[in-house]
N, CA, C and O atoms as a GROMACS GRO file, in nm:
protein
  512
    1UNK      N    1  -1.307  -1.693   7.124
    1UNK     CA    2  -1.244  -1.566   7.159
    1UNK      C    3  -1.102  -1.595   7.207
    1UNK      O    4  -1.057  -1.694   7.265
    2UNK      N    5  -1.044  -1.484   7.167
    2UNK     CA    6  -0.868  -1.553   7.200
    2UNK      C    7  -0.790  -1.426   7.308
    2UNK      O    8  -0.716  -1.354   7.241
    3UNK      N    9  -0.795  -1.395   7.433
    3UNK     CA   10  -0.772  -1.332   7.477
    3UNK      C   11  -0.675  -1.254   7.494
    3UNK      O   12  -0.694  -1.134   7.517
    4UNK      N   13  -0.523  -1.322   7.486
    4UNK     CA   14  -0.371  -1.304   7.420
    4UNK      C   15  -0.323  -1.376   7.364
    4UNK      O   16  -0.354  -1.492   7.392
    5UNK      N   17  -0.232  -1.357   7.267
    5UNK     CA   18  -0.160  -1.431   7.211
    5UNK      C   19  -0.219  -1.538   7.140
    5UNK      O   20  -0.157  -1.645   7.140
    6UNK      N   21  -0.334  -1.532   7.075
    6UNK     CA   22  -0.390  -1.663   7.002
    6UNK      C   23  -0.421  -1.755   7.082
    6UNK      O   24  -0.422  -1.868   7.034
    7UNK      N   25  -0.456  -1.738   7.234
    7UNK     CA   26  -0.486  -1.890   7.305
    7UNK      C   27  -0.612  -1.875   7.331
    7UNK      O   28  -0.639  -1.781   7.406
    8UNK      N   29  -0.709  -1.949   7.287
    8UNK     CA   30  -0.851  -1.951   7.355
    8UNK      C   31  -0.861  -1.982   7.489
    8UNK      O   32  -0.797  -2.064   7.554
    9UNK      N   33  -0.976  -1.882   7.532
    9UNK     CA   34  -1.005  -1.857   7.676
    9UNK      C   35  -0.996  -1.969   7.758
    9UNK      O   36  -0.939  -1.944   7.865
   10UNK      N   37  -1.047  -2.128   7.739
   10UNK     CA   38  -0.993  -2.197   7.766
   10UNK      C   39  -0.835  -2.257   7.835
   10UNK      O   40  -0.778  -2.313   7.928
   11UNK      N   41  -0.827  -2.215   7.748
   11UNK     CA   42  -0.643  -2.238   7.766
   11UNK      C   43  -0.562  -2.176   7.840
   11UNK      O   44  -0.472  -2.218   7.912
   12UNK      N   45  -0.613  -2.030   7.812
   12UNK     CA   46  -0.566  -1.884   7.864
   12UNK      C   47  -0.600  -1.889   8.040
   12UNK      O   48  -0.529  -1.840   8.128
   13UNK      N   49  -0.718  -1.955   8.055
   13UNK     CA   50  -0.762  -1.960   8.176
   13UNK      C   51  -0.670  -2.063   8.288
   13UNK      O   52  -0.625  -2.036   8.399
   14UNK      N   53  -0.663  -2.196   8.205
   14UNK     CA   54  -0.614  -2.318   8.282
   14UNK      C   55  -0.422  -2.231   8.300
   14UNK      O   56  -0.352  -2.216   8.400
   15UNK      N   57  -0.402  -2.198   8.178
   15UNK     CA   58  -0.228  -2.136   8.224
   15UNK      C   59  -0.232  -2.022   8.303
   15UNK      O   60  -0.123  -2.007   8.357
   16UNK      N   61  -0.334  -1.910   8.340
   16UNK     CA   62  -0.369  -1.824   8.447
   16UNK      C   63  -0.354  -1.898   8.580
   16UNK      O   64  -0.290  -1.865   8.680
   17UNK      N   65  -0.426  -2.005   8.557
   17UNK     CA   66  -0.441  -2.067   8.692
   17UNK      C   67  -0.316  -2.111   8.743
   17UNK      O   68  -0.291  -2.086   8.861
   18UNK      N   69  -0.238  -2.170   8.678
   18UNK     CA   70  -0.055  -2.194   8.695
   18UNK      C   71   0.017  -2.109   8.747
   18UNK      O   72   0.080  -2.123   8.853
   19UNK      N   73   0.014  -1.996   8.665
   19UNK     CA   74   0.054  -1.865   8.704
   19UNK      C   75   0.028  -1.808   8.833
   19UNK      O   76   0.106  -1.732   8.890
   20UNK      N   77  -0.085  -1.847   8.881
   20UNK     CA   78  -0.171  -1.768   9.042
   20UNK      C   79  -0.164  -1.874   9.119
   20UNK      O   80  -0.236  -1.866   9.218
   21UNK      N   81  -0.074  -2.014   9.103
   21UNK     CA   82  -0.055  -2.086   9.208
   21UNK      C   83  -0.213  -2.171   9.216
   21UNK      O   84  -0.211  -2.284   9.265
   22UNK      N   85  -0.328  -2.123   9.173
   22UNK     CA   86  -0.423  -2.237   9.175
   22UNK      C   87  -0.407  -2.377   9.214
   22UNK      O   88  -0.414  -2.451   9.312
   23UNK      N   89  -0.379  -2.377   9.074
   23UNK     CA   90  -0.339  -2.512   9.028
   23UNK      C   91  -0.171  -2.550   8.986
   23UNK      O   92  -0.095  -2.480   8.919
   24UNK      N   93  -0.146  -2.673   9.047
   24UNK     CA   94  -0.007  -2.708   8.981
   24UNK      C   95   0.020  -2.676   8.866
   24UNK      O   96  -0.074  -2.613   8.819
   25UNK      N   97   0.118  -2.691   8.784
   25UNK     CA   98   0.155  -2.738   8.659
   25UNK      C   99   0.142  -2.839   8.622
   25UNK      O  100   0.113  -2.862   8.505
   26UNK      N  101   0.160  -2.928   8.708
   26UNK     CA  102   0.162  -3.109   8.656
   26UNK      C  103  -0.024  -3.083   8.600
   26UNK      O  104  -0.058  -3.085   8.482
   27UNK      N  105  -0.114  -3.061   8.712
   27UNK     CA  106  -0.242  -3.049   8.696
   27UNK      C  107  -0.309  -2.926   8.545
   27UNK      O  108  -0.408  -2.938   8.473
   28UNK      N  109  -0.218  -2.836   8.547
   28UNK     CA  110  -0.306  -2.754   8.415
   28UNK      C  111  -0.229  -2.827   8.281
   28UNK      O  112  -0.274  -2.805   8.169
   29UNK      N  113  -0.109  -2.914   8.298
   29UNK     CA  114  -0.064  -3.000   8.188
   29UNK      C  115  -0.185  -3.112   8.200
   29UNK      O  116  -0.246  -3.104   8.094
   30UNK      N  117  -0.234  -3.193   8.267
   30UNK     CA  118  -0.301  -3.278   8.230
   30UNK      C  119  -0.482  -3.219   8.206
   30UNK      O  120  -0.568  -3.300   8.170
   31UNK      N  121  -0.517  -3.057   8.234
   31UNK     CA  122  -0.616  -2.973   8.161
   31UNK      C  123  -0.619  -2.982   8.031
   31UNK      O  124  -0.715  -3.012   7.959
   32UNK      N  125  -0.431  -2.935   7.981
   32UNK     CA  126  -0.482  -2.924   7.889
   32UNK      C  127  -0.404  -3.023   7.728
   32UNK      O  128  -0.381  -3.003   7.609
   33UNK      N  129  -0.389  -3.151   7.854
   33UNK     CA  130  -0.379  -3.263   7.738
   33UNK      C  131  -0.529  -3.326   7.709
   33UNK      O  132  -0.582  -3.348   7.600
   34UNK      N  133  -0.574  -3.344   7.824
   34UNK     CA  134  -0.714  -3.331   7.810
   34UNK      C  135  -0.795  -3.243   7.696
   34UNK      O  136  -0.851  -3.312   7.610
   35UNK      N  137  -0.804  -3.145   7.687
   35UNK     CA  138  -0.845  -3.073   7.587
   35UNK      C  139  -0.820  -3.087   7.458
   35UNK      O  140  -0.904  -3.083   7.368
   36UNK      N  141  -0.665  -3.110   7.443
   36UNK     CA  142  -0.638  -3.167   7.356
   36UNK      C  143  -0.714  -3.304   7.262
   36UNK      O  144  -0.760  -3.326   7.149
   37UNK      N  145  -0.693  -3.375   7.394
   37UNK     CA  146  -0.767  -3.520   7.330
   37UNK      C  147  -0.927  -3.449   7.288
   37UNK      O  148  -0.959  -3.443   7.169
   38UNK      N  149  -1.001  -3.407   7.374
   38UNK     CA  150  -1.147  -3.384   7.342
   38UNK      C  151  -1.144  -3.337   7.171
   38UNK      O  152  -1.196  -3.402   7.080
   39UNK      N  153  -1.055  -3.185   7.151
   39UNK     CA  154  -1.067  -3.168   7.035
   39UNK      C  155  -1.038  -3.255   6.927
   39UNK      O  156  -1.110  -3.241   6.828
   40UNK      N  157  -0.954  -3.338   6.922
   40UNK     CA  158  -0.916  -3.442   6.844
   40UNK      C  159  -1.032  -3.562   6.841
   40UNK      O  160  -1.022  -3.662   6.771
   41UNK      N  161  -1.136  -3.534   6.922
   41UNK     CA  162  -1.227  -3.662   6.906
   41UNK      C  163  -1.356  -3.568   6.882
   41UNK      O  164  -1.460  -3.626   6.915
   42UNK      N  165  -1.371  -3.469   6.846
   42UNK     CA  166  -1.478  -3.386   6.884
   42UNK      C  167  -1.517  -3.425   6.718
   42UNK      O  168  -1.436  -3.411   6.627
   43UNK      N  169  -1.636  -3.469   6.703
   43UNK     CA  170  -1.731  -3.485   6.580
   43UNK      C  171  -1.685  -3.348   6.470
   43UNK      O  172  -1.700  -3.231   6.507
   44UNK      N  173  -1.636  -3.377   6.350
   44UNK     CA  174  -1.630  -3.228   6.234
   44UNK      C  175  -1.757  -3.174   6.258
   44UNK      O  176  -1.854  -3.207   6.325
   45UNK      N  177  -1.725  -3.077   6.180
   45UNK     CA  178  -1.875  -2.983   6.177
   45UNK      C  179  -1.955  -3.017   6.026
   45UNK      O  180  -1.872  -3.008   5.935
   46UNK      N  181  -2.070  -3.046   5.983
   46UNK     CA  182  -2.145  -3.072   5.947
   46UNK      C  183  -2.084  -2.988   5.807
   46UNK      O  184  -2.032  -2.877   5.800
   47UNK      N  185  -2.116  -3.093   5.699
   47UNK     CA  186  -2.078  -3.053   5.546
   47UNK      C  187  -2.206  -2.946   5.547
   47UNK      O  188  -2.310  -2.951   5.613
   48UNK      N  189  -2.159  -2.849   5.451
   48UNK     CA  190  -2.249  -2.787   5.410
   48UNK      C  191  -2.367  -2.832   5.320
   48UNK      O  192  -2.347  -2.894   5.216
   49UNK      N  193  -2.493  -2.797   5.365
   49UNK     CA  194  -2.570  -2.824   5.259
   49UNK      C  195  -2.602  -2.842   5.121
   49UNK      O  196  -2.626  -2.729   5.080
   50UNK      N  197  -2.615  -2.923   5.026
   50UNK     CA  198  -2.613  -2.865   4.886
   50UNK      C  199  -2.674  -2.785   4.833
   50UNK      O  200  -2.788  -2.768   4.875
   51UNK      N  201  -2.644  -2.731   4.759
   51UNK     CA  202  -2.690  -2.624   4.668
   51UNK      C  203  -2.719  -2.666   4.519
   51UNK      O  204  -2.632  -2.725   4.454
   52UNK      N  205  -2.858  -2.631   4.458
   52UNK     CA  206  -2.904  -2.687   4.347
   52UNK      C  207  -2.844  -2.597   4.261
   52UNK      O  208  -2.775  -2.508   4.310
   53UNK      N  209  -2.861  -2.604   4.116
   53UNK     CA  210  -2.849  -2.495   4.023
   53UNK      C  211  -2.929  -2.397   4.042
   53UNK      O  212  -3.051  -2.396   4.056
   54UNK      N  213  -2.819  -2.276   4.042
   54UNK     CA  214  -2.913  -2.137   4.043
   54UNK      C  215  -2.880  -2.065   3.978
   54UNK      O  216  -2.762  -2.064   3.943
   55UNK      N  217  -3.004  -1.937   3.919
   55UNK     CA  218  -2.975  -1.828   3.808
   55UNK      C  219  -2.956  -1.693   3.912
   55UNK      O  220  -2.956  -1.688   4.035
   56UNK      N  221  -2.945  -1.620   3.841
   56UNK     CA  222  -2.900  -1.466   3.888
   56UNK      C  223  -3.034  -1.362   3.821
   56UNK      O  224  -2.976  -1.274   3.758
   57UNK      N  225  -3.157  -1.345   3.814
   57UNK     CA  226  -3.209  -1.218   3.784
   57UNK      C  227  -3.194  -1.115   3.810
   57UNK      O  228  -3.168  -1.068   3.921
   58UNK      N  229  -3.213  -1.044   3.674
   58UNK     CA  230  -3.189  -0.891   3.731
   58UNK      C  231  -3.305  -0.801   3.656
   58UNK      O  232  -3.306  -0.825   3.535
   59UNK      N  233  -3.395  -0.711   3.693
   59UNK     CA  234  -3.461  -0.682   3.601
   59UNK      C  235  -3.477  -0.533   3.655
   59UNK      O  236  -3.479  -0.504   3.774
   60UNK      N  237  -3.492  -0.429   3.534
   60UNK     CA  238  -3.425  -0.295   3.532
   60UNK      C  239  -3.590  -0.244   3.493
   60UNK      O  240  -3.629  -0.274   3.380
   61UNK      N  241  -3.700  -0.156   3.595
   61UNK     CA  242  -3.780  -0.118   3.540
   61UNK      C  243  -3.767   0.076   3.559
   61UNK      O  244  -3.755   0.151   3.656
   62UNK      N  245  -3.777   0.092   3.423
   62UNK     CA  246  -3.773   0.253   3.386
   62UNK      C  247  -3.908   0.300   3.455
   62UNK      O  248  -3.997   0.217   3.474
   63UNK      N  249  -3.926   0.442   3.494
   63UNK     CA  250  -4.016   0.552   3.562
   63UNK      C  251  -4.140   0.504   3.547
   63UNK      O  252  -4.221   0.496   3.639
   64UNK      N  253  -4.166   0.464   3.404
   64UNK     CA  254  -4.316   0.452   3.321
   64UNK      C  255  -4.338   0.354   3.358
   64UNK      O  256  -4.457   0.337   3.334
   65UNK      N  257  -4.289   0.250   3.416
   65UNK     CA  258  -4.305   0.069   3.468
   65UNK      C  259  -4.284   0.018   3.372
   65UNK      O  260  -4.347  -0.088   3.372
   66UNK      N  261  -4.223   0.033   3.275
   66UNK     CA  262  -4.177  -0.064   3.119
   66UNK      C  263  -4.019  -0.106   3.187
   66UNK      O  264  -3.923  -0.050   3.240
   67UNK      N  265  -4.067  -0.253   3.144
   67UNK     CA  266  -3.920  -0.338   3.202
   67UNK      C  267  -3.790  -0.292   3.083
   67UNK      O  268  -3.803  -0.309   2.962
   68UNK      N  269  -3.667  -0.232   3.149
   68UNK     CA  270  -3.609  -0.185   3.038
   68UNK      C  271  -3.521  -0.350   3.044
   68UNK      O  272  -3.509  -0.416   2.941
   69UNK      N  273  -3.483  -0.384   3.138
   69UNK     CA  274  -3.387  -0.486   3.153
   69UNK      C  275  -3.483  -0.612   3.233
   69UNK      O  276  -3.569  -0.590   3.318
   70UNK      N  277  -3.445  -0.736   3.184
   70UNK     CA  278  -3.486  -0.886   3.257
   70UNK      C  279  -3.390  -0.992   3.189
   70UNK      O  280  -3.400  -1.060   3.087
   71UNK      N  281  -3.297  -0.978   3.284
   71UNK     CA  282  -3.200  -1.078   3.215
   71UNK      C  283  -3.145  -1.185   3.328
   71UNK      O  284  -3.088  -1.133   3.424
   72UNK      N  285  -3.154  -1.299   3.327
   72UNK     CA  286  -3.102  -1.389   3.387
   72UNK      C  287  -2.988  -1.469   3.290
   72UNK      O  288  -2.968  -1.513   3.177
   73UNK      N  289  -2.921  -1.448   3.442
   73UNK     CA  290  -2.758  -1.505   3.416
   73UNK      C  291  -2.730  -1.583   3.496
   73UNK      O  292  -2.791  -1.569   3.603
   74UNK      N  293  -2.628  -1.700   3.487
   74UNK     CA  294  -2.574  -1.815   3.547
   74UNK      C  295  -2.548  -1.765   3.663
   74UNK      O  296  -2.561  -1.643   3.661
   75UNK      N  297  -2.511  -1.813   3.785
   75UNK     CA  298  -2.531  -1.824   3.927
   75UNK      C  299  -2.383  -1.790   3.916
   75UNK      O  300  -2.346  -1.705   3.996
   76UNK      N  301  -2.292  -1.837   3.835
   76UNK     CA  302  -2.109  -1.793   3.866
   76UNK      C  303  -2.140  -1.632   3.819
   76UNK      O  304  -2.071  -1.545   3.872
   77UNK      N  305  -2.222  -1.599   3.739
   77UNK     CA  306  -2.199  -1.418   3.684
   77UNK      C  307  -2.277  -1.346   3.812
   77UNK      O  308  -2.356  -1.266   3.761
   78UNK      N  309  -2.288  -1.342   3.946
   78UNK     CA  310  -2.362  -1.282   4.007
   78UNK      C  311  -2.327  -1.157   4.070
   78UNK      O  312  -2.391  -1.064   4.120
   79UNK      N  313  -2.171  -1.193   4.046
   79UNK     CA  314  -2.036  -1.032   4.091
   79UNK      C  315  -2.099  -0.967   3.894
   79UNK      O  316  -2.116  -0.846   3.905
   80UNK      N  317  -2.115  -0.989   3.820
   80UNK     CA  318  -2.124  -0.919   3.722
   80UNK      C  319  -2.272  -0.838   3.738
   80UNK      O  320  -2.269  -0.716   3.720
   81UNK      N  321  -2.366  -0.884   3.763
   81UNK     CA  322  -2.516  -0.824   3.788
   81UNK      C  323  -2.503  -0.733   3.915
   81UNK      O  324  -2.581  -0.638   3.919
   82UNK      N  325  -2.404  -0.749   4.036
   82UNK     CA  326  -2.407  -0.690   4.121
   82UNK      C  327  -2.327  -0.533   4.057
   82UNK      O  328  -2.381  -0.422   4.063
   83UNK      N  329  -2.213  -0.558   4.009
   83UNK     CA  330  -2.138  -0.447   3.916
   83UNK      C  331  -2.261  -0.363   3.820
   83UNK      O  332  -2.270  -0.241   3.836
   84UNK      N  333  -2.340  -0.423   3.736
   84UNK     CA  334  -2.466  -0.367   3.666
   84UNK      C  335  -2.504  -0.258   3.789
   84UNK      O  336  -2.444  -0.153   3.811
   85UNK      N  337  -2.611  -0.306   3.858
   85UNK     CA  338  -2.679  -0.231   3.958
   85UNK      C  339  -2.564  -0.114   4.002
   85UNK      O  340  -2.580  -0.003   3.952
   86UNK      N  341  -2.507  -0.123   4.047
   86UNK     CA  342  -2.420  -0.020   4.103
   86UNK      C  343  -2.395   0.081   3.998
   86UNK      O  344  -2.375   0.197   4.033
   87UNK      N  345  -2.394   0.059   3.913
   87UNK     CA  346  -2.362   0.140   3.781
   87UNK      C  347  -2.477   0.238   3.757
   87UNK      O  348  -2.469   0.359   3.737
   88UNK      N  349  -2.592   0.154   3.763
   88UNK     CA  350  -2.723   0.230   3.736
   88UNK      C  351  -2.788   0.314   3.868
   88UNK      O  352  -2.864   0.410   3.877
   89UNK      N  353  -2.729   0.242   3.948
   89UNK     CA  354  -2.721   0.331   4.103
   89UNK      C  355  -2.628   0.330   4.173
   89UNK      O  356  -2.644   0.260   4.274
   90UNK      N  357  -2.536   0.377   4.163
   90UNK     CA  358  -2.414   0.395   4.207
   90UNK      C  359  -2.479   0.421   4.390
   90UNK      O  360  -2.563   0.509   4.410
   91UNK      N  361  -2.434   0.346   4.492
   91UNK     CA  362  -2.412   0.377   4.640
   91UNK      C  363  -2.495   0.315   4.690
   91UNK      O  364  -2.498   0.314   4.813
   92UNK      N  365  -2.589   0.242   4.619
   92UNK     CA  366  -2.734   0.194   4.678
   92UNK      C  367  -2.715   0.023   4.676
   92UNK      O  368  -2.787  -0.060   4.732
   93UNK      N  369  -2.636   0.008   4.623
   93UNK     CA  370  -2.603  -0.142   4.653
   93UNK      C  371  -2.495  -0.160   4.772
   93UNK      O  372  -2.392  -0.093   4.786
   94UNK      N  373  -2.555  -0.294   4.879
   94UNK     CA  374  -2.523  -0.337   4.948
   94UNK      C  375  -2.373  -0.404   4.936
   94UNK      O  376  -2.331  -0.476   4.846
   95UNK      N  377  -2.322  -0.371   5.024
   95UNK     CA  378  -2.128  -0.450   5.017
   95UNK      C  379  -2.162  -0.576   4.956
   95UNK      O  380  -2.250  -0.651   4.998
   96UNK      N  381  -2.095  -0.593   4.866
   96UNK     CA  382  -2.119  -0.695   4.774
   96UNK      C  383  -2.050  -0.822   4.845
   96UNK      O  384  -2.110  -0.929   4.849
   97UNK      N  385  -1.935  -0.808   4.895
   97UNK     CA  386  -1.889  -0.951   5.007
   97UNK      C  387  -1.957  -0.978   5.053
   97UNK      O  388  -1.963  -1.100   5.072
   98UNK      N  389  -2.070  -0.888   5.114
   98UNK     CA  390  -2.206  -0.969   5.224
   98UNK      C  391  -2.258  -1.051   5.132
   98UNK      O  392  -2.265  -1.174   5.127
   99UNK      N  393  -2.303  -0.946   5.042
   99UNK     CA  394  -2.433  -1.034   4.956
   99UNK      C  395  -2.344  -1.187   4.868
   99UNK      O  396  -2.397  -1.298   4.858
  100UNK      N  397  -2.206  -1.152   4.816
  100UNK     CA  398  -2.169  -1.285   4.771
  100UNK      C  399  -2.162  -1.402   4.853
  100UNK      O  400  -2.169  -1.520   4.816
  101UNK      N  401  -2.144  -1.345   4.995
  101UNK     CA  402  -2.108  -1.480   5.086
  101UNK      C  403  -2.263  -1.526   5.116
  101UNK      O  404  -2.265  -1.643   5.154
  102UNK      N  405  -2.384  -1.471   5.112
  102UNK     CA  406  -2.523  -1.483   5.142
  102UNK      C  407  -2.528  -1.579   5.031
  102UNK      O  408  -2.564  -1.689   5.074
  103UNK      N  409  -2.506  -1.581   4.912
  103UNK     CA  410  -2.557  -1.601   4.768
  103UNK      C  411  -2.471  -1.780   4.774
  103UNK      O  412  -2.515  -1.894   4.758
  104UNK      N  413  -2.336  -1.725   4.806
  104UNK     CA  414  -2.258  -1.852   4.843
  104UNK      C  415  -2.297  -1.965   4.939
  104UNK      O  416  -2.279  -2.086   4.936
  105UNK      N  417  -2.367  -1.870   5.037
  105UNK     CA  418  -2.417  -2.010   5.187
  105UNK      C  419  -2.578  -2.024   5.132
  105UNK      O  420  -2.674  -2.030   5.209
  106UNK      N  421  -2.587  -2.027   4.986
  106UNK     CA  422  -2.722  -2.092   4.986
  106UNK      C  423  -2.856  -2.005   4.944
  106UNK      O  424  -2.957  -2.043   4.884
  107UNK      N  425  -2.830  -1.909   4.982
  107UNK     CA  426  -2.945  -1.770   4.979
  107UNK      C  427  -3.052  -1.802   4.884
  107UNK      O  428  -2.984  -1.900   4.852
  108UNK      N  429  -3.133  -1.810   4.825
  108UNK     CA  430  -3.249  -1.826   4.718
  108UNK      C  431  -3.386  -1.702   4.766
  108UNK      O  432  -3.474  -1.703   4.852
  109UNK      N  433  -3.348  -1.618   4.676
  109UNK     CA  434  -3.459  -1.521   4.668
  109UNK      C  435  -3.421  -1.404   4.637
  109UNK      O  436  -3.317  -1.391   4.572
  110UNK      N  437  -3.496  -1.291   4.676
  110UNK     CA  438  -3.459  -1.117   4.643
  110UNK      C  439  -3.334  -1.103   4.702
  110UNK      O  440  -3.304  -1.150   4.811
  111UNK      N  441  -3.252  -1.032   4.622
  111UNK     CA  442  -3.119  -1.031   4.711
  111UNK      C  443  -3.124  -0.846   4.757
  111UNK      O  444  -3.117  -0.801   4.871
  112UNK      N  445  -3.138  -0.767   4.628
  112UNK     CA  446  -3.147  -0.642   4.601
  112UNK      C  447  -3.304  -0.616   4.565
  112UNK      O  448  -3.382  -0.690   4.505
  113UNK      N  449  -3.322  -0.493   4.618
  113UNK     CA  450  -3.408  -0.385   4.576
  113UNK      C  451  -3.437  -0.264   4.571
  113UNK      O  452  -3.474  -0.223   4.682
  114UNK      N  453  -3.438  -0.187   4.492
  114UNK     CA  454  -3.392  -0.067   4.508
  114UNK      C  455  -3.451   0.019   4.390
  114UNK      O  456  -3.452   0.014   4.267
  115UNK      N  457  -3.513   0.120   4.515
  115UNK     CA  458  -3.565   0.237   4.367
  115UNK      C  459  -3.473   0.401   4.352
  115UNK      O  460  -3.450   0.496   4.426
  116UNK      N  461  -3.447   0.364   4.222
  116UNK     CA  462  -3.371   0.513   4.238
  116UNK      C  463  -3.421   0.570   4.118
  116UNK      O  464  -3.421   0.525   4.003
  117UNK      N  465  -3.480   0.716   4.183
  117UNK     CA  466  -3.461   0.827   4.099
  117UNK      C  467  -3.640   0.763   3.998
  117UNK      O  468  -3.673   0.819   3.893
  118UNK      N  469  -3.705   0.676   4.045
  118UNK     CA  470  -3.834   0.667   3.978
  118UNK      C  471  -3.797   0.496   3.917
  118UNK      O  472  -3.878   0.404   3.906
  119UNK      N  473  -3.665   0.492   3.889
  119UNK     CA  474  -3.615   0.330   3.798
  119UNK      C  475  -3.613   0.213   3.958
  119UNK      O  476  -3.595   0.250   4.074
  120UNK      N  477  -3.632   0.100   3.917
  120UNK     CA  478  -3.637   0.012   3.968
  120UNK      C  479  -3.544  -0.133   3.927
  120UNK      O  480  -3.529  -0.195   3.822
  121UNK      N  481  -3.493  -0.150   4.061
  121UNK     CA  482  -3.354  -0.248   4.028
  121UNK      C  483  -3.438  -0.351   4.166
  121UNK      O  484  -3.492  -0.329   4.274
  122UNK      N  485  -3.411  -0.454   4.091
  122UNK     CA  486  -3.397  -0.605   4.161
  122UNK      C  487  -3.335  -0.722   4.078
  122UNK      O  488  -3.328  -0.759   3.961
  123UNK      N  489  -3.293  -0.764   4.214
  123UNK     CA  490  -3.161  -0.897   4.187
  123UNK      C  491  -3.246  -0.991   4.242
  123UNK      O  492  -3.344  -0.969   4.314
  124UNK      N  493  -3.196  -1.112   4.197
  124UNK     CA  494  -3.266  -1.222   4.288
  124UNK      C  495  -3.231  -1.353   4.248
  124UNK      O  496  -3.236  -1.392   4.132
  125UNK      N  497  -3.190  -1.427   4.356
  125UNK     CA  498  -3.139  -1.607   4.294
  125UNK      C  499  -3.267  -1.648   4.307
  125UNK      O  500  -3.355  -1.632   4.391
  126UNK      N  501  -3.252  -1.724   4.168
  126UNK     CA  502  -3.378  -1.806   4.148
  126UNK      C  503  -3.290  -1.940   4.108
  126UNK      O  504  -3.186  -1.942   4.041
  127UNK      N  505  -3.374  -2.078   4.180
  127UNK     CA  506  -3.344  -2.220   4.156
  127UNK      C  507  -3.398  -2.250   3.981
  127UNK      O  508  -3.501  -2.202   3.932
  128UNK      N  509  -3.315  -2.327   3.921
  128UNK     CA  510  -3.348  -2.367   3.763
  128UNK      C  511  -3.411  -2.485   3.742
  128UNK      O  512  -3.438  -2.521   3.627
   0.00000   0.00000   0.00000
């Protein structure tokens, strides 16, 4: 959290303290060379997990339960299947930035489901 000016609370706090006579200056300079160093030695954050090959299903069932659509597509076409659905139900699909960044950090399974109007729409990453 950055309270003004882009300085994390941290920071914001130790130069408060300067400001209110707390603490010296000499003392919130060596806070926050200190800090400094910590972040500079502080372990990265953990690579992301891998991700295997994945498909994109989409399968379109009409009123009567006859599958009109079952088409799986490559894991890069998944903004294209999300565009499909919306088409066939326009408003009922979820902000697609959520669901791409879900799909992106890994996601494997139902993404969408949705019945409109008697037809039936589901999306779903499946591993290949």
């Amino acid at each position: 959290m950055t309270p003004q000016g882009g300085l994390p609370d941290e920071r914001f706090t130790i130069l408060q303290m300067v400001q209110d006579g707390t603490i010296t200056p000499d003392e919130g300079a060596r806070l926050l060379e200190a800090m400094d160093r910590f972040e500079r030695t502080a372990a990265p954050p953990p690579p992301p997990k891998p991700v295997g090959p994945r498909s994109v299903r989409i399968k379109i069932t009409n009123k009567s339960g006859n599958e009109d659509i079952d088409l799986v597509l490559p894991f890069g076409l998944v903004t294209t299947g999300l565009n499909l659905a919306n088409k066939v139900a326009p408003g009922k699909v979820p902000d697609f930035t959520e669901v791409r960044r879900s799909v992106e950090e890994g996601f494997i399974g139902k993404l969408i489901n949705i019945d409109n109007d008697g037809n039936h729409i589901e999306i779903s990453v499946e591993e290949r």
